[in-house]
C-alpha positions in Angstrom: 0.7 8.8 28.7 3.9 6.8 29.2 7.4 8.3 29.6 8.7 6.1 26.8 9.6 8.5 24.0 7.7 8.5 20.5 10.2 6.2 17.8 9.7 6.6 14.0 9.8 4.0 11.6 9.4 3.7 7.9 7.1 1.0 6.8 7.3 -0.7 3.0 10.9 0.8 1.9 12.7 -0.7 -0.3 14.8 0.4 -3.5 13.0 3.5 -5.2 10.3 3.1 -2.4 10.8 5.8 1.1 7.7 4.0 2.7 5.1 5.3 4.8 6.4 7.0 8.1 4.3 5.8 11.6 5.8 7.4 14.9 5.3 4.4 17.5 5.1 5.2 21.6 4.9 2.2 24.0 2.5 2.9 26.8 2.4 1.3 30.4 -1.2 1.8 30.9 -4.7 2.0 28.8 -4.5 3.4 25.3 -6.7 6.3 24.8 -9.0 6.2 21.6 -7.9 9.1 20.1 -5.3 11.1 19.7 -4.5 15.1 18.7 -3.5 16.2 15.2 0.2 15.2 14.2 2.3 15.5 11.7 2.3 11.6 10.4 0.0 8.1 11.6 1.2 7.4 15.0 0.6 4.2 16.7 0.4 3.5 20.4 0.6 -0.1 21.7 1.2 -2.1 25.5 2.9 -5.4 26.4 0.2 -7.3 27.3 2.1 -10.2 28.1 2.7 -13.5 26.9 3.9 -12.3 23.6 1.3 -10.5 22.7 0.6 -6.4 22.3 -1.8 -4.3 21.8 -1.9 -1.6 19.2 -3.8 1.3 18.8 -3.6 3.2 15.4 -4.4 7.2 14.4 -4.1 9.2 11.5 -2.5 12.7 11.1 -5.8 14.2 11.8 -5.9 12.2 15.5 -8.5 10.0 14.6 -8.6 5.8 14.8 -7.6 3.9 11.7 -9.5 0.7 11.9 -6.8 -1.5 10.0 -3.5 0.3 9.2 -1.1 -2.0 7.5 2.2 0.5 7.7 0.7 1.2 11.6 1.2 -2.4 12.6 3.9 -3.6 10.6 6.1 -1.2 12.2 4.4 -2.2 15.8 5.6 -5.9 14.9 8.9 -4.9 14.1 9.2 -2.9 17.1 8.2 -5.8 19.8 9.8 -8.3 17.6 13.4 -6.5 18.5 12.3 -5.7 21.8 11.1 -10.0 22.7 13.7 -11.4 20.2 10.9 -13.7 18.8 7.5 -13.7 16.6 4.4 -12.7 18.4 0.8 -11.5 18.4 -0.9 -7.9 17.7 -4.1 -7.3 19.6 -6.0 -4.5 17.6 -9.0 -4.0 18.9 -11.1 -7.6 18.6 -8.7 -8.2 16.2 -5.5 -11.0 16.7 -2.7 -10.6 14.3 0.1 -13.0 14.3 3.4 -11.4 13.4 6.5 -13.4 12.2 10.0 -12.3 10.6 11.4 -14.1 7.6 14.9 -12.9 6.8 14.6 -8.8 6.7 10.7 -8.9 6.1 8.2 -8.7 9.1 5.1 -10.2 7.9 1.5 -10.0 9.4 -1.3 -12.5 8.9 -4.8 -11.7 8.1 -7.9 -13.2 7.6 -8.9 -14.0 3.8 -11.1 -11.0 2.5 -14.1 -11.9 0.5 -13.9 -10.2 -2.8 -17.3 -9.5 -4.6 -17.5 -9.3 -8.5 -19.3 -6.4 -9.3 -19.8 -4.2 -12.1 -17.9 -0.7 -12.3 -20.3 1.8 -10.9 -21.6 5.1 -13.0 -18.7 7.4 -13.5 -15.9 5.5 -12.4 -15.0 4.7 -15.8 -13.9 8.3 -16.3 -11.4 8.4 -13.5 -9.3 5.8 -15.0 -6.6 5.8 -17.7 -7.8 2.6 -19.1 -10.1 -0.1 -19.4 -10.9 -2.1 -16.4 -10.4 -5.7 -16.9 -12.1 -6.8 -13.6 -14.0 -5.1 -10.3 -14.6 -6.5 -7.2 -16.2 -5.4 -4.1 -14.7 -6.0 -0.3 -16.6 -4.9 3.1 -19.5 -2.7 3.7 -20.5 0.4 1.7 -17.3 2.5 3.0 -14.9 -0.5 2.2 -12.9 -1.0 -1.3 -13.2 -0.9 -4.8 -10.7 -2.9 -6.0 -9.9 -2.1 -10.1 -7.5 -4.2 -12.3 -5.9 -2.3 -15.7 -4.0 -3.7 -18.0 -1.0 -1.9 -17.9 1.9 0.0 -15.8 1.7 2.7 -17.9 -2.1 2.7 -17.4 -1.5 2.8 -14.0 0.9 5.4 -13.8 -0.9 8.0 -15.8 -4.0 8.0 -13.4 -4.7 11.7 -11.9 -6.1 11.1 -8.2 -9.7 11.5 -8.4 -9.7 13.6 -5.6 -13.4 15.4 -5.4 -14.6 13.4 -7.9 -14.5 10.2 -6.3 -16.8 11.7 -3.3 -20.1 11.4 -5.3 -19.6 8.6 -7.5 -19.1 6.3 -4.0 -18.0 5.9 -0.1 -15.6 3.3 -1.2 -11.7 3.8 -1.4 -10.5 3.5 -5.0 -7.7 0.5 -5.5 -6.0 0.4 -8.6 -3.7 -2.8 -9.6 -1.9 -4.1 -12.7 0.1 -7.8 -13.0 2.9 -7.0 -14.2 4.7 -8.6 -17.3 6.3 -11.9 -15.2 9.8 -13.2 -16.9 9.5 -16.3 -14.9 10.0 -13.5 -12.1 9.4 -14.9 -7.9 7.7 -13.6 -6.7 4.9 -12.0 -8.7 5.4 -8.4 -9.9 2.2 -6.6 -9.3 1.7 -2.5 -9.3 -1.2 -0.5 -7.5 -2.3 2.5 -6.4 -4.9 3.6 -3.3 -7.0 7.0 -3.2 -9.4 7.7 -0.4 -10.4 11.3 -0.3 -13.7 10.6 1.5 -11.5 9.9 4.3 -8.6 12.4 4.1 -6.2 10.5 1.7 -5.8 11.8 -1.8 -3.5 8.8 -2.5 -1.7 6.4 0.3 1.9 6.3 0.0 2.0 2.1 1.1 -1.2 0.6 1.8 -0.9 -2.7 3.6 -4.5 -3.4 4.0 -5.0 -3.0 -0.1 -2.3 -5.0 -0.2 -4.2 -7.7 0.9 -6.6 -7.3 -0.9 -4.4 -7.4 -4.1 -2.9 -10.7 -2.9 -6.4 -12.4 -2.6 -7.3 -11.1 -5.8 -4.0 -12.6 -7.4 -5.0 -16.0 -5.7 -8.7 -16.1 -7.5 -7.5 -14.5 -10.7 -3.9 -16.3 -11.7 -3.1 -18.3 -8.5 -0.3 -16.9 -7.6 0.3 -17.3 -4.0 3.4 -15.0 -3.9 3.4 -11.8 -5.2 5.6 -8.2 -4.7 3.8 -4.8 -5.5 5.6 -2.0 -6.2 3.1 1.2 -4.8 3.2 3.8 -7.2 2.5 6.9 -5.0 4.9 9.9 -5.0 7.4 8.8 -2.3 6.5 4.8 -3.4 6.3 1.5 -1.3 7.7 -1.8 -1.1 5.4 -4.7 -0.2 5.1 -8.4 -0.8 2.0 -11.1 -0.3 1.7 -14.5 -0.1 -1.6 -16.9 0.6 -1.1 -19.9 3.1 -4.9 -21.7 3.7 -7.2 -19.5 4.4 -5.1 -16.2 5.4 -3.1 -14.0 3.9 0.3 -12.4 4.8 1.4 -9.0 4.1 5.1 -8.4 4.2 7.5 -5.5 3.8 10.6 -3.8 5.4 10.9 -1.6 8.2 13.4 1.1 9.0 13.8 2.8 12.0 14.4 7.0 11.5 16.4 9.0 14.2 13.3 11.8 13.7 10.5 12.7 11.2 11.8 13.9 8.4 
């Protein structure tokens, strides 16, 4: 391991919104590909020259996270202070371009493909309302992704918890448009459970969050949108379609220590 000490940063703050805490160590030498048990998601990443990094991110439990949104915005904030300049993420096969637009760091992503699909068996009785659309992303253990009608829909959801386990392998998004008063961006709301895979309910998801911006492209175009994520401790990010990408944006703060 390197001698440079872990950092913590909080990733999606904003007002009302503490963000999702990542402790961040730069190595000098090969990440490993797992990690032991912590308290939070820790990432580990390496200079590999030519503005670009790698990054390696693990959950609490130690294990690899193949995509985590809060894991590499903060990794992108940390080498953008540290080059002065935008850059590139190397996670795993996967090249993310990173850029900063005023206080947002923003990462670029491929644009998902989003499946219509019927709601499947039971489903129906985890949420607080009517679902006005369903799609599908990725394989079997990918995403549901659920549209309601309304914040207060949204908001009165109990996490499914064990009850999403049988019904499917696929983590449970949850998203609402808000009302819009000529508001710009776009005021969306969403919510992420995943207890197949350790997370009752994410406190700020950036891969749903792309997910939700693609989704607001095919259903409204709107190519730039701010979701409020109404976990306990809340989140702060924004999305915006250019081409055939999509960029996930949000705020990072660095802590003195986990909190």
């Amino acid at each position: 391991m390197s001698d440079n000490p872990d950092e913590h940063f909080r990733a999606f703050y904003g007002e009302a919104a503490e963000g999702n805490l990542c402790g961040l160590r730069a190595m000098s030498t090969a990440l490993p590909d797992h990690l032991p048990a912590g308290p939070a998601t820790r990432c580990l990443t390496r200079d590999l020259g030519e503005r670009q990094a790698e990054v390696g991110c693990f959950s609490d439990q130690g294990r690899p996270i193949e995509c985590c949104g809060h894991g590499l915005l903060c990794s992108a904030a940390f080498w953008r202070a540290r080059w002065g300049c935008d850059g590139v993420l190397v996670n795993g096969a996967t090249h993310i371009p990173f850029r900063q637009d005023g206080v947002l760091i923003w990462l670029q992503f491929p644009y998902p493909d989003l499946t219509p699909s019927v709601l499947p068996p039971g489903i129906d009785r985890l949420l607080s309302g009517a679902a006005l659309s369903c799609d599908r992303v990725g394989p079997a253990s990918g995403y549901l992704l659920v549209e309601l009608q309304s914040p207060d829909e949204l908001a009165a959801m109990t996490p499914p918890g064990e009850a999403l386990k049988p019904l499917t392998d696929r983590a449970l998004l949850v998203y609402v448009r808000c009302a819009q008063n000529d508001a710009a961006p776009t005021p969306y709301c969403f919510r992420y459970f995943a207890p197949q895979y350790g997370s009752a309910e994410d406190t700020a998801t950036g891969s749903a969050m792309r997910l939700i911006t693609a989704s607001a492209r095919t259903r409204y175009t709107d190519h730039e949108i701010m979701a409020a994520q109404l976990s306990p401790r809340g989140g702060l990010l924004y999305g915006a379609v250019e081409g055939d990408t999509v960029w996930v944006g949000g705020q990072v703060q660095r802590e003195q220590q986990i909190g």
